[in-house]
C-alpha positions as CSV (number, residue, x, y, z in Angstrom):
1,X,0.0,0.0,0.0
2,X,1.4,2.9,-0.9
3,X,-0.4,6.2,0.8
4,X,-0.4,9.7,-0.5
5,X,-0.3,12.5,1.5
6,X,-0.7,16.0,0.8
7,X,-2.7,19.3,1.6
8,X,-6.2,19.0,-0.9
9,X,-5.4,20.5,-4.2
10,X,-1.9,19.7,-4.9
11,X,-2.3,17.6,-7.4
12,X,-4.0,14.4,-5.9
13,X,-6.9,14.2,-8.3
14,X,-5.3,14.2,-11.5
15,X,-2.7,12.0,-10.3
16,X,-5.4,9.6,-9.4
17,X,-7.6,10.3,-12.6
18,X,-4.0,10.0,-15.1
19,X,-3.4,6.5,-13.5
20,X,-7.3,5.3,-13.6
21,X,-6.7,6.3,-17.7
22,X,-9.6,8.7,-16.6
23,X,-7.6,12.1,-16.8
24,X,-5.4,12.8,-20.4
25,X,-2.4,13.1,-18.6
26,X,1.6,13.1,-20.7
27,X,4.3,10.4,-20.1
28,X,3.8,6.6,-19.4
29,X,2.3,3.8,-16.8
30,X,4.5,0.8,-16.6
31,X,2.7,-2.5,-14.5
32,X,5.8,-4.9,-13.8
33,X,7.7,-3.6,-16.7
34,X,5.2,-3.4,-19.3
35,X,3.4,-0.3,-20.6
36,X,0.1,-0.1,-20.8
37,X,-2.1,1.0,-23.3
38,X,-5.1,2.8,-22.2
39,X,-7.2,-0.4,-23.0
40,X,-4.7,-1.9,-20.5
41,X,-5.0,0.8,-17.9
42,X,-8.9,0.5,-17.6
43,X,-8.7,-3.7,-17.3
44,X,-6.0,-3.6,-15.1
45,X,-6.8,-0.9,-12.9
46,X,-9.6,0.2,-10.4
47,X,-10.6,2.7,-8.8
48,X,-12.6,4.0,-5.7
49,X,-13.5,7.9,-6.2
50,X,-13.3,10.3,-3.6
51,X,-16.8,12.0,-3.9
52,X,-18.7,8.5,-4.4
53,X,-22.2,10.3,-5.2
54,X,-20.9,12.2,-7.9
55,X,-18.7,9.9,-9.3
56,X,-18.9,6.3,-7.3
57,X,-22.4,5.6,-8.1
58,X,-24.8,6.4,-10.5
59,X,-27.7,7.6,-8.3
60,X,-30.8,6.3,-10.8
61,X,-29.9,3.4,-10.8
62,X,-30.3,0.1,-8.5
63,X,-28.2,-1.4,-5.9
64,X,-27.2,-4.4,-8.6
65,X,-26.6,-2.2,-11.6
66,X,-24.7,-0.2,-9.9
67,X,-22.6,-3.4,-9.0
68,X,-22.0,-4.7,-12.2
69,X,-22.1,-1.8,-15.2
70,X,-18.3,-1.9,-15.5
71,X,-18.2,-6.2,-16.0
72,X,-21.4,-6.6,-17.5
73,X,-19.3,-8.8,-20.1
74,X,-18.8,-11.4,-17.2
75,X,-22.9,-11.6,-17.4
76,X,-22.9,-12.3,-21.3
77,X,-22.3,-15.5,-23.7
78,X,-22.2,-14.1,-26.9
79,X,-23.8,-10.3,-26.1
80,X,-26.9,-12.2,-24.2
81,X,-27.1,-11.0,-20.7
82,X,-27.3,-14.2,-18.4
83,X,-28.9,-12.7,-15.7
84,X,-29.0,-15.4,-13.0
85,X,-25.3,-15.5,-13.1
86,X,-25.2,-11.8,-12.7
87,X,-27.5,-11.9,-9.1
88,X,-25.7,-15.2,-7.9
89,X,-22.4,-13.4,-8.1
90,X,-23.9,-10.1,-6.9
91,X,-25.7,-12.0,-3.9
92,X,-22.1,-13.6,-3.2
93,X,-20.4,-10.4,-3.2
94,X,-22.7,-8.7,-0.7
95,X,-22.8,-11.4,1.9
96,X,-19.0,-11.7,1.8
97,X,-18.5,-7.9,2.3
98,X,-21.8,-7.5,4.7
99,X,-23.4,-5.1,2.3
100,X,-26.8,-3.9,4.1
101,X,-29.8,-3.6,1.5
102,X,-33.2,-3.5,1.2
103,X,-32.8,-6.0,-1.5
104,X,-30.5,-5.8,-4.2
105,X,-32.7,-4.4,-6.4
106,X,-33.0,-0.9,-4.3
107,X,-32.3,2.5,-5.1
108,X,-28.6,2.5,-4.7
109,X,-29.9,6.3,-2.8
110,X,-31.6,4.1,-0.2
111,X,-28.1,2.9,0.9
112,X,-26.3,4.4,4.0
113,X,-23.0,5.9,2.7
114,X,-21.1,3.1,4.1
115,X,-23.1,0.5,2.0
116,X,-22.5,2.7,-0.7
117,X,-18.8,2.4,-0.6
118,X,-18.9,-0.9,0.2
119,X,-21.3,-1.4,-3.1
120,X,-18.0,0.3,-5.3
121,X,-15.9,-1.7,-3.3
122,X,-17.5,-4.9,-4.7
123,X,-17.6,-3.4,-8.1
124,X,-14.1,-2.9,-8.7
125,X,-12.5,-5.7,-6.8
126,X,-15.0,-8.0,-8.5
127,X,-13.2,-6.8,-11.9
128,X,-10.1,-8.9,-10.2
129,X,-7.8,-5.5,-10.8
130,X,-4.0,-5.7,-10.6
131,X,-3.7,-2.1,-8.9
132,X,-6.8,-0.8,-6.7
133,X,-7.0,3.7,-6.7
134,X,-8.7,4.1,-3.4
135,X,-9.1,8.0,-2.8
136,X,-10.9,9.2,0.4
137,X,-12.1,5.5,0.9
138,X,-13.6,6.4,4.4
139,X,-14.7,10.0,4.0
140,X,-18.3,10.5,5.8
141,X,-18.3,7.2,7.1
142,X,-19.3,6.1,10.8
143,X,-16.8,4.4,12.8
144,X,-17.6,0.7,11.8
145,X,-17.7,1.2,8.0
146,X,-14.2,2.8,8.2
147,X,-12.7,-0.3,10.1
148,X,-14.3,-2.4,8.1
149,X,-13.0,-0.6,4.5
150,X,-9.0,-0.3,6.1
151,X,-9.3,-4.2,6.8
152,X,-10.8,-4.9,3.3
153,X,-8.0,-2.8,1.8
154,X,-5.2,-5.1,3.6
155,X,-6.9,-7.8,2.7
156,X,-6.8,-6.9,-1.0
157,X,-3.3,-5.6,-0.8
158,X,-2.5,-9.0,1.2
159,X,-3.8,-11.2,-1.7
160,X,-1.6,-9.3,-3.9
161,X,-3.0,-6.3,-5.4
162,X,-1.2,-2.9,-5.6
163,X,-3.4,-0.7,-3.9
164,X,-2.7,3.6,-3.9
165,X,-4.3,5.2,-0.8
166,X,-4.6,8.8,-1.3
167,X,-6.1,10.5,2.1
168,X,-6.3,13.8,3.7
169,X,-6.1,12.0,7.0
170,X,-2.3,11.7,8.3
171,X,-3.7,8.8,10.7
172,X,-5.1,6.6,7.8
173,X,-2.2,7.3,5.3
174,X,0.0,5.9,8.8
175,X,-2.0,3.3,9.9
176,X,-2.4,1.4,6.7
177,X,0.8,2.1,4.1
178,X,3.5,0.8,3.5
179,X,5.4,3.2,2.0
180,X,4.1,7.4,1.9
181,X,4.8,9.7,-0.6
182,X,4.1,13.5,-0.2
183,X,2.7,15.5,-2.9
184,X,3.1,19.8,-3.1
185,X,2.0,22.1,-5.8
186,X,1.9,19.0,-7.8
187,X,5.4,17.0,-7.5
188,X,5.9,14.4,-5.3
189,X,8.6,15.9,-2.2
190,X,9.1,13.0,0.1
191,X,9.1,9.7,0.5
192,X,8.5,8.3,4.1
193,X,8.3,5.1,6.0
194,X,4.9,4.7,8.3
195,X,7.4,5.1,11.4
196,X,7.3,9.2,9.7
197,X,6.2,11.3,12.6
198,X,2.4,13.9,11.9
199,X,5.3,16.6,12.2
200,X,7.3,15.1,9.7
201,X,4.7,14.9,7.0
202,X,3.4,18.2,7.6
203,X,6.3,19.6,6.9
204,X,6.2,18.3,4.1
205,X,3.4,18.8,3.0
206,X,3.2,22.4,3.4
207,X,6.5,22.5,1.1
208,X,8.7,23.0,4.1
209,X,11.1,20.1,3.1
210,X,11.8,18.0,0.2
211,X,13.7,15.4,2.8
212,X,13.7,11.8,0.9
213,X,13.4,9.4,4.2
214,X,14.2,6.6,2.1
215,X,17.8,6.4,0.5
């Protein structure tokens, strides 16, 4: 897990958006040495938005659509929707991340924001993605959602996803990376181990420093 950490504004969303192949963006992305076309980019990475109603879900729509539009072709033989498959998989999904609903057929508006999240969760993990984008993952969420997103994230990064945290809370970019990087006015300044004090960061982050912790 790698966290970014940075005052809002310096250059965390287009960062995020370049790398989801969401955000025209110059230069290259390499996955284990290869470069990847922007065909590539969208099969091979996910990613959790940080303002999930105006970008996580699509707010007319139900609970299930909502948790399948981006791997409908996992539904299909031969452009024929198979849509038992689709709620089998959907029903599995929920019950394994303890997503709360109505019924699956809902308004995905009828959700608490923590089901919500956990509803894009599903949707991009379920795409099996080599690198996970999670920005804000926990913003507005009660105290029991956000546990139960930080443990879902080390589980994904323990089964062997690449997962890029990008926070505006120092205490979730500590708790849960494994390395930190430091963005200002757009340029990454630092790179820090999670032993990196509040202070440290800060500092950074406010431009004070361009201290690389890590030789």
């Amino acid at each position: 897990i790698i966290g970014i950490a940075g005052v809002e504004g310096n250059g965390q969303r287009p960062l995020m958006r370049g790398l989801a192949g969401l955000h025209a963006a110059q230069g290259t992305l390499t996955l284990k040495g290869q470069t990847l076309a922007h065909h590539d980019i969208t099969k091979r990475v996910a990613f959790m938005p940080s303002d999930r109603h105006i970008e996580g879900v699509a707010s007319g729509l139900t609970v299930r659509e909502n948790a399948t539009f981006s791997s409908l072709q996992k539904f299909a033989d031969f452009g024929i929707m198979r849509w038992k498959r689709e709620y089998r998989k959907v029903s599995e999904t929920f019950s394994s991340l303890a997503v709360k609903a109505p019924s699956i057929e809902a308004p995905i508006l009828s959700l608490s924001g923590g089901n919500q999240q956990k509803v894009i969760l599903a949707r991009e993990i379920s795409r099996d993605p080599k690198v996970l984008i999670a920005a804000q993952p926990t913003r507005g969420l009660d105290v029991g959602a956000i546990e139960f997103v930080h443990r879902r994230i080390v589980a994904e990064r323990d089964e062997g996803r690449a997962i890029l945290l990008v926070s505006l809370e120092l205490e979730e970019i500590l708790s849960l990376s494994d390395r930190i990087l430091v963005m200002f006015e757009g340029r990454i300044v630092g790179e820090y181990t999670p032993s990196a004090t509040p202070e440290e960061l800060g500092l950074a982050m406010a431009g004070a420093t361009t201290h690389e912790a890590i030789a």
